[in-house]
C-alpha positions in Angstrom: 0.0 0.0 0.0 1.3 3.4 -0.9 2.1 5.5 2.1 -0.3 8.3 1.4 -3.0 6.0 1.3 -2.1 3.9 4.6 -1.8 7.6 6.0 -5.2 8.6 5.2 -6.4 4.6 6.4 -4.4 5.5 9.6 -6.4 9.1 10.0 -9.6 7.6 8.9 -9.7 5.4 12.1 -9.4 8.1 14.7 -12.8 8.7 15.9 -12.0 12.8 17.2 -10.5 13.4 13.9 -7.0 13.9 14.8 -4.3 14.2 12.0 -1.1 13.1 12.1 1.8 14.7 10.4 2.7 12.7 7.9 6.2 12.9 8.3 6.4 10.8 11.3 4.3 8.0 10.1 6.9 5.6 8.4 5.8 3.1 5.7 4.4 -0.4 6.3 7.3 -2.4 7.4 7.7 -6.7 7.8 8.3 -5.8 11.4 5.5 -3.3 12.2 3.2 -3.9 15.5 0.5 -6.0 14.5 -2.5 -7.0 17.4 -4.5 -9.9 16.2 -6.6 -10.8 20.0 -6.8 -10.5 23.1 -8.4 -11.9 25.9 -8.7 -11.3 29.9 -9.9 -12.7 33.1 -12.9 -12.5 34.9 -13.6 -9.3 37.1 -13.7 -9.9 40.7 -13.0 -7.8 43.6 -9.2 -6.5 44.3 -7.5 -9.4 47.0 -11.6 -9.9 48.4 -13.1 -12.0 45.4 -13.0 -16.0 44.2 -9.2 -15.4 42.7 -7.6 -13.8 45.8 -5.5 -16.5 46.3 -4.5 -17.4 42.7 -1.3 -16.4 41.1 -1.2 -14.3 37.8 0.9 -16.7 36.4 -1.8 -19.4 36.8 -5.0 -16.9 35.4 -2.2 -16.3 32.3 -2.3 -19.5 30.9 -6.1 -19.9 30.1 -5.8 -16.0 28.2 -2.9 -17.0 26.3 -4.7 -20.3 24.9 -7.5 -18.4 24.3 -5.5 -15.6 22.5 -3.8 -18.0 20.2 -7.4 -19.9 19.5 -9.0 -17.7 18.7 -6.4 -15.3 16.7 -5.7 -18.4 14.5 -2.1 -18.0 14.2 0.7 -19.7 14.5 1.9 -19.7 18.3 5.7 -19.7 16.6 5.4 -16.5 14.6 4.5 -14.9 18.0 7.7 -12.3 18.5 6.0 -10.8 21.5 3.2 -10.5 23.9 2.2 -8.0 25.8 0.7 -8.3 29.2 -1.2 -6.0 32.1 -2.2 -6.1 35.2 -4.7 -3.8 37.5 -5.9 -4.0 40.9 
């Protein structure tokens, strides 16, 4: 895609019509950042609710099978993931 055109896609999705200046925008690359899922737990209350007691690591697992189900890809072309947390 030319890189007016992926400009004007970029611009297109901002909903409070922001514009960016197009000469910090570089052209579509192999190695651009590219979100295809995501996933999270359930909602409880902070260190009161059902999952108090139950480490991150073991809520992760489920999200990151669910991510890569339901994405569709590969699990090997994954580069990097990245994860939050709130309380």
């Amino acid at each position: 895609m030319e890189s007016s055109k992926r400009l004007q896609l970029l611009e297109n999705h901002l909903a409070n019509n922001q514009t960016f200046n197009t000469n910090t925008v570089a052209p579509k690359s192999d190695d651009d950042v590219v979100i295809v899922s995501f996933a999270r737990t359930a909602m409880t209350k902070a260190k009161k609710g059902s999952q108090k007691d139950t480490a991150p690591e073991a809520m992760l697992a489920p999200v990151l099978k669910a991510v890569i189900k339901n994405s569709g890809i590969d699990p090997k072309l994954v580069e990097d993931v990245c994860i939050g947390n709130v309380l």
